[in-house]
Structure formats: C-alpha cells, structure tokens
N, C-alpha and C positions, 0 to 999 in steps of 0.2 A: 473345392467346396467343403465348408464343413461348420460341425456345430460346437457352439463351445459353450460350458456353465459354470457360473462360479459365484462365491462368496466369498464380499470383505467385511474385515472388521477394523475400525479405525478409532482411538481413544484419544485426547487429546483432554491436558488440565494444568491449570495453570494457578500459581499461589502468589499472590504479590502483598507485600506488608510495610507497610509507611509509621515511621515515628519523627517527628517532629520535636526540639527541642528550643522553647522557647525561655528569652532572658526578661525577667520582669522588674522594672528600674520604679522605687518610689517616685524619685524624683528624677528632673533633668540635670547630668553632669557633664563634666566639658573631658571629651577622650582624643587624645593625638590620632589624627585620621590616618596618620601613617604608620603610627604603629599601636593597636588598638590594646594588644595584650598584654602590654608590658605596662600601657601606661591605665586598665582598667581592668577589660576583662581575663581576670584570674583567679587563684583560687584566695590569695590574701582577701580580696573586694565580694567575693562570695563567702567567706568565714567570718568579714567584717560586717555583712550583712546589706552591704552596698547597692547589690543584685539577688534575684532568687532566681531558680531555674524552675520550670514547668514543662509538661508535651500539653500536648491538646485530650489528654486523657486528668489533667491536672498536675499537683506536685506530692500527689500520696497521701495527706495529710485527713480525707476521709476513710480508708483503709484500702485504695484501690488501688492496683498496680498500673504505675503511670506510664511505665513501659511496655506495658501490652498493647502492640502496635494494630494500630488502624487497618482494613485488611480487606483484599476479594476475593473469592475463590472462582474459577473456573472449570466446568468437566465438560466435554462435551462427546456422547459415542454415537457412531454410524454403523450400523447393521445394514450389507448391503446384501440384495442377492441381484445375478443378473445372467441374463441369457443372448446371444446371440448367435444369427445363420448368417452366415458367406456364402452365397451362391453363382457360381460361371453361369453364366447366361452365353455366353463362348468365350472366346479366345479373348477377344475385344473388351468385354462387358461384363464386369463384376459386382455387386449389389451386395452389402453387410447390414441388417439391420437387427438391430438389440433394444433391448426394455435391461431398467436397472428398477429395482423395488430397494426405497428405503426410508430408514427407519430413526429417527434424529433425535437427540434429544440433547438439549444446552442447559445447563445451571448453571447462573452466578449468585454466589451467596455472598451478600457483604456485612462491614460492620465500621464506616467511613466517615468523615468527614461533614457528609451530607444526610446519611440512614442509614437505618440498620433493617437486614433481613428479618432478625431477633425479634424485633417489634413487631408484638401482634398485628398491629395496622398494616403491614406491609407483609410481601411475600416478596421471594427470591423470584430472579427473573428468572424465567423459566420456558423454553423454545421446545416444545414437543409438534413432530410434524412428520407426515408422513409421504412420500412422494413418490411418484410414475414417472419416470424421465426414460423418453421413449428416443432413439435415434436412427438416424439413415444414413449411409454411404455409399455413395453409387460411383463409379472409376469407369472412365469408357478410356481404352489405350489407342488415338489414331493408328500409331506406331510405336516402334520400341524406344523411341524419344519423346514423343510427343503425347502427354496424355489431360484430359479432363477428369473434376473430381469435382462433386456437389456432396455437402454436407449439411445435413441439419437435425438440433437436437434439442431436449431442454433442458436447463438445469438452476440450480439456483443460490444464492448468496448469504450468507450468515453473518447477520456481523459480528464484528471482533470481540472480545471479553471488555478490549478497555470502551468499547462503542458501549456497552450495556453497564456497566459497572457505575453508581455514580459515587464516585470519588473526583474531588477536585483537584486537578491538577496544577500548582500554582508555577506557571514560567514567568519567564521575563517580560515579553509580549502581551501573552495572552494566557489565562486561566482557561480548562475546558474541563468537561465534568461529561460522565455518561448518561446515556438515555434506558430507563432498563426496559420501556416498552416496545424498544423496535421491534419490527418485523422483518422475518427475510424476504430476500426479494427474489421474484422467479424470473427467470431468464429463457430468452425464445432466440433460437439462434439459426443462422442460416450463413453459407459460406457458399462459392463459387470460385475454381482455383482449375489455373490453366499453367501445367508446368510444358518444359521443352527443355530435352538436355544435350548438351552441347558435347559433353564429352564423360568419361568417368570421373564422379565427382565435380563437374560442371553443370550450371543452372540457372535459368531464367525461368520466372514466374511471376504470372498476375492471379489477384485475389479481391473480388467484390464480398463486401460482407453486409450485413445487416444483423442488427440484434436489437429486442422488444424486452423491454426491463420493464415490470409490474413490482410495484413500492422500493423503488430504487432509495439505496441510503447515501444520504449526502452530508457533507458537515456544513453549520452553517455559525452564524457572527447571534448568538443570543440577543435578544432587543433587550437591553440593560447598559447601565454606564459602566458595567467592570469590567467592559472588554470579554467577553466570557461566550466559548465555544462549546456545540455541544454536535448532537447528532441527529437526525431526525426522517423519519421517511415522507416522502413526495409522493407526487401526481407519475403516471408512468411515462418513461422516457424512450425515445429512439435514436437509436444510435447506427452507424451508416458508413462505409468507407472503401477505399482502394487500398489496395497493399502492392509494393512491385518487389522484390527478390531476385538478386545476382548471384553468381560464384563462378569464378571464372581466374583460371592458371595463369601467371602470366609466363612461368615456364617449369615443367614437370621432367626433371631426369632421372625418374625413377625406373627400376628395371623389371616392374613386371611382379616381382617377390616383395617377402617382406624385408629382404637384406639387406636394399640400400635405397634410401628414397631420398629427390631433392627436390622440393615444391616451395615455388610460394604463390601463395593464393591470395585473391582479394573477395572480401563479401563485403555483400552491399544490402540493407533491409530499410524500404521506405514506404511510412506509410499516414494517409490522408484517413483524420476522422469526423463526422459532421455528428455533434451531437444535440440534442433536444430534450429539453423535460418541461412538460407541466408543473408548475409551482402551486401545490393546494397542501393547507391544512391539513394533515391527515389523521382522524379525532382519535386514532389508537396509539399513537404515544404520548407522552408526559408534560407536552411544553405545545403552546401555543403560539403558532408562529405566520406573523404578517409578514411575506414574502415583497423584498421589493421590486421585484421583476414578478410579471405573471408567468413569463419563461424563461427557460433558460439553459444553459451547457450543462454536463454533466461536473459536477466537483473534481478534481486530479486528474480531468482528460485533458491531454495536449493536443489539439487539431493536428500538427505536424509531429513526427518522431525520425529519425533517423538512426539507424543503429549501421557499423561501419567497423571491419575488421583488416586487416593485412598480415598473412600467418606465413611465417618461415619454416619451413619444415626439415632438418637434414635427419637424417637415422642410417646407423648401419651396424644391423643385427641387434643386440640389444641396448646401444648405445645409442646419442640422440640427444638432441635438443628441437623442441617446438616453444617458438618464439611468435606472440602475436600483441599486435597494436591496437586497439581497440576504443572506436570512440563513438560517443551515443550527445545525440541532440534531443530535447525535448521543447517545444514551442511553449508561447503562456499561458498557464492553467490558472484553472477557479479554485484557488487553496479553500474558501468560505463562504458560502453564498449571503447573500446580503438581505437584512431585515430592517423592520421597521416601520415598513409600508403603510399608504394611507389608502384605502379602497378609494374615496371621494380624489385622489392624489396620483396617479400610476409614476410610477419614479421614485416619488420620497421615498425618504430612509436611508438608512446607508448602503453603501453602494457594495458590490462584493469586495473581498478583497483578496489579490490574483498572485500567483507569483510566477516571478519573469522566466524567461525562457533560462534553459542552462545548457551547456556544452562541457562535456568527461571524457578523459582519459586517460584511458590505460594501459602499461606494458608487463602482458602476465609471461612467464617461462617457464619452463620445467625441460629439466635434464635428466637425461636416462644414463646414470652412471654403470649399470650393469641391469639383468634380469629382473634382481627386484631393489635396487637399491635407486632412487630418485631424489633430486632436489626440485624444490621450488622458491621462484627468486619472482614477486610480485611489487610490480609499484603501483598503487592502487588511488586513483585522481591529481597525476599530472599536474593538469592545471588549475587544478586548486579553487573553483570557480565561486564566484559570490553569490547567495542567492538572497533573494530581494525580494521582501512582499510589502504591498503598496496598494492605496486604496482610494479612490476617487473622492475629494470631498463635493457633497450633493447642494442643494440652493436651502436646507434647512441646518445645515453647518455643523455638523455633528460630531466632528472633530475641533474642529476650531473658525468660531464664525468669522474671525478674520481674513480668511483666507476667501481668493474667487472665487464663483461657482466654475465646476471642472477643473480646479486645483488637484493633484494627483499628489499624494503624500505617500514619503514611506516611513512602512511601520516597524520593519524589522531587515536587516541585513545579517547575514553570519556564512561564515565556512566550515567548511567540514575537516580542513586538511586535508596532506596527504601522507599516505600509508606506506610504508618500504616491509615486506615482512622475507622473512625466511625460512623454508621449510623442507623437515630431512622426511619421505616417507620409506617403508621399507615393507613391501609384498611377501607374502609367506608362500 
C-alpha cells in the first residue's frame, strides 16, 4: 500500500507559415504541356513582361511585403497536480484510486487565408478549462495467473491546432479549413479486463469496454459545392466493445539468464467496436450544419481492428538480433460525415464519405552489435496498400445526376509507399 503525489507540467506549440506564389497571365497563351519551362514559364517571359508573379499577400507594389507568410500559432500548457492511494485490502484484492487536478489552457493566434486574429472583430481561439478527472482501479488476483482488473476514469479531448486554425487547406481532393470554436470533448470511461497467464511472458486476455464522449469532435463534408472539409462538434456519443489478446511461445530456448535467449513469439490483438452519435447542431461553433443522418458512427473508428505480430528473438550476452513481422488490419471508417440534410427529407444530402478498409505490413529489426553499439534495419509498409475513399451518390445527385440512385463513386485513391531506412544507434 502506499500513497503517491505529484506534479506535471506539459508545453506544447506549434508555428506553421504558408506562402503561396501565384502566376498572373494577361492574356491566354499556348505552353508545350510537356515541357512548360522552356517553352514559357521563365525568367525571359517574366522580364518580357509575359507573366507577373504575386502570393496572396499581393506583388509588393502598395509597400507591403509580399512574402510575409500567411501563418498559425499554437501554445497549449497543462498544469497538472495529482494524488493517488493503493491500498491491499489482502493478498487477493488491491484498490488504487486517484484525482488529477488541471489546469489547460490553448491559444491559436492566426493571420490566414480566411482571418485574422489581428482583427478587432475577432479573437484568437482560445481553450481555458479547468478539470477534476477522478479514477479507479481495482485487481482482484484468483491466482498467481489468473487475475480480474476493473477500470474506470475521466478524461477529455482537445482538439488539434490544425482542427482550430482556420486556414484553408487546398489538396487535390478536398479543401478543409479549421473550426476555431470547438469544444473539447469529455470522456467517461469504463474497462473490464480478465487476463490468464499461461507461462512467463505468455497471455490471454478478454476486455469489455464502454466509453460516454460529451461534444465529441468529428470531421465532416461542408454543405457547399467546393468539396470543402471542416470540423465540428456533435450530439454525445457511445461507444462500446470487446477486445481479445494473445501471446503465446511457440518455442522458448532460453536459459534462465540474460546470456542467451532463443524465442519466437506470436501476438495477437483483436478488437470489436460499436459506435453511436447523435447528429445535432451544436450552436457553439462557427458553421452550421444539417446532418444527413440523424445518427451515426463515430468519424475514424474502424468496427473491426486487428493488430498481429511474429518476433524472433536470438541474443547472447550483448549480442543479438530481434526480428519482428508485424501486420495491422483496420475495417471501413467514416473518413467525413455527410451534410446537407433536409429535416422534411431524412436521407438527403450527401451521403458520408468512408474509406475502405486497409491491411499493413511490417518487418522492423534491430541488431545488437555489442553493449552499446546497434543497428536498425526497418521495412516500413510492405504491401504498399491503396487507400480509397468513396461516396454513396444519394436520389438528389449531388455528384453527378447521371448516375443511379446508390451509385457508390470514388473520390480519391493514393499510396503511401514503402519505407526501407537504416539506422546506426550508439548507448553511452
């Protein structure tokens, strides 16, 4: 048993700056598509006066520097303090419970594409919040393998710099711009977790979980023809699942010490989520939004996950290589939820739009050339996988009324590659 006290302090700020360099043509001329520079854009066609150059701050010409880039700032600190008791209730039956007190505070100051902090009219978005996040942990041991563990806590969710920031972000796809009135969202969690061990380093475990999200933030498809994403907070959501966990030798010739170990192991992490949100208006951020679902999943959750390893282990003494395979499944998510909506209509509008399921993998390494000298040899996505997002066309056509109603189009396809790196570290 015992009691423990402490304070954190945690900073966190971020500076991002966009400049933009725009060509501006009198007229229309005819440029070889293959090869643009030679046959226009250059500096002869810019001396001859052909083209002029501009950013989005202009070309200088009222006294103002055209290069002083577009810009967000981010700070955000956390003043934590927090107490917790551990107490034996016996052998069996252990109980931790703790309170964290803190203290939050988020600025983003901007000067964008869209507004400026500068401007009297406006203010910097600004997240000042104070929070009691109280938790429980209770471990009952049947035996010295088998034990139960209940959990439950609060805690809550900020969003990101680029969620608040409104700067337009122009891709290929889709445009998305920030929201600077969100709200964080508070989180109600509860866990239930039944492990059983099989041997040292061996493991089987089930895990029911529940978690209560109030003003959950989700991205969603702006009701607008420029395709244009932003951020926005909801109605509250519940979210709900099974988790199973393995690990398990398929054969361990190690001896006991640290001198010579030969393992290889397999793990296994599988896990079922059922998620729900109310879809409402909610009149404290910036944008108004007719939801075209009145419910729905949560944005970036995958119902199924699978995560899957296979580890080589040899080592002897400070020498060694640990070799592992690793590959991770995620089912179809809600990449944006879908607007539009007609209250007199339940459906209309556009529909979300998901992207498909993806399967990763990886082969990480690292060799222990001596005490402290290591390499690392990582091939980082394997298979290379496409990811596809795609969008339901609805019975008021709003991609293309040609198309049937439940037509399912895609909107974007791309890869990530794959990564080969190499790396010397070396321990003092």
């Amino acid at each position: 048993s015992n009691i423990r006290l402490g304070y954190n302090y945690r900073n966190t700020d971020r500076t991002f700056n966009y400049t933009q360099i725009n060509y501006i043509l009198d007229s229309p001329v005819v440029v070889d598509i293959d090869n643009p520079d030679t046959s226009f854009f250059n500096q002869q066609s810019l001396n001859d006066g052909l083209f002029t150059l501009t950013t989005n701050r202009g070309d200088g010409r009222d006294g103002t520097n055209p290069f002083a880039p577009f810009f967000y700032t981010g700070d955000r600190q956390i003043h934590a303090g927090l107490g917790e008791i551990t107490y034996d209730f016996s052998e069996k039956f252990t109980a931790n419970v703790g309170v964290r007190y803190e203290k939050v505070k988020q600025t983003v100051e901007f000067d964008t594409n869209l507004a400026s902090s500068a401007d009297p009219n406006t203010d910097p978005s600004v997240i000042d919040e104070t929070y009691i996040l109280p938790n429980l942990n209770l471990k009952y041991n049947f035996n010295e393998n088998s034990i139960l563990r209940l959990a439950g806590s609060k805690t809550y969710t900020f969003p990101q710099f680029k969620e608040l920031a409104p700067f337009l972000y122009e891709d290929v796809s889709f445009n998305s711009f920030g929201n600077r009135a969100l709200l964080p969202a508070n989180n109600y969690n509860l866990d239930l977790k039944y492990e059983y061990y099989l041997d040292d380093g061996e493991i089987i475990a089930f895990t029911g979980f529940y978690k209560k999200i109030q003003n959950a933030i989700n991205r969603i498809e702006v009701n607008s023809a420029a395709s244009e994403l932003s951020y926005v907070n909801t109605g509250d959501a519940n979210v709900a699942g099974i988790e199973f966990e393995l690990r398990k030798n398929f054969f361990d010739f190690s001896d006991g010490t640290n001198n010579i170990e030969k393992k290889l192991s397999f793990g296994l992490n599988a896990s079922y989520l059922y998620s729900n949100q109310k879809l409402e208006d909610v009149p404290t951020d910036e944008l108004t939004v007719r939801f075209t679902n009145t419910e729905d999943e949560l944005e970036g959750s995958s119902p199924f996950i699978i995560g899957s390893d296979l580890t080589l282990t040899l080592k002897k003494g400070d020498t060694g290589l640990i070799s592992s395979l690793v590959y991770n499944y995620s089912s179809k998510s809600i990449f944006s939820l879908g607007t539009g909506g007609d209250d007199t209509n339940p459906g209309s509008g556009r529909s979300n739009i998901d992207l498909a399921s993806v399967s990763t993998l990886d082969l990480i390494n690292k060799i222990s050339l001596n005490e402290n000298l290591a390499l690392k040899l990582n091939f980082k996505n394997i298979l290379n996988p496409e990811y596809t997002l795609s969008q339901d066309v609805n019975n008021i056509g709003v991609l293309n009324p040609t198309l049937p109603d439940g037509q399912t189009v895609t909107l974007n396809t791309y890869k990530r590659g794959t990564t080969i790196s190499l790396g010397v570290s070396y321990t003092f």
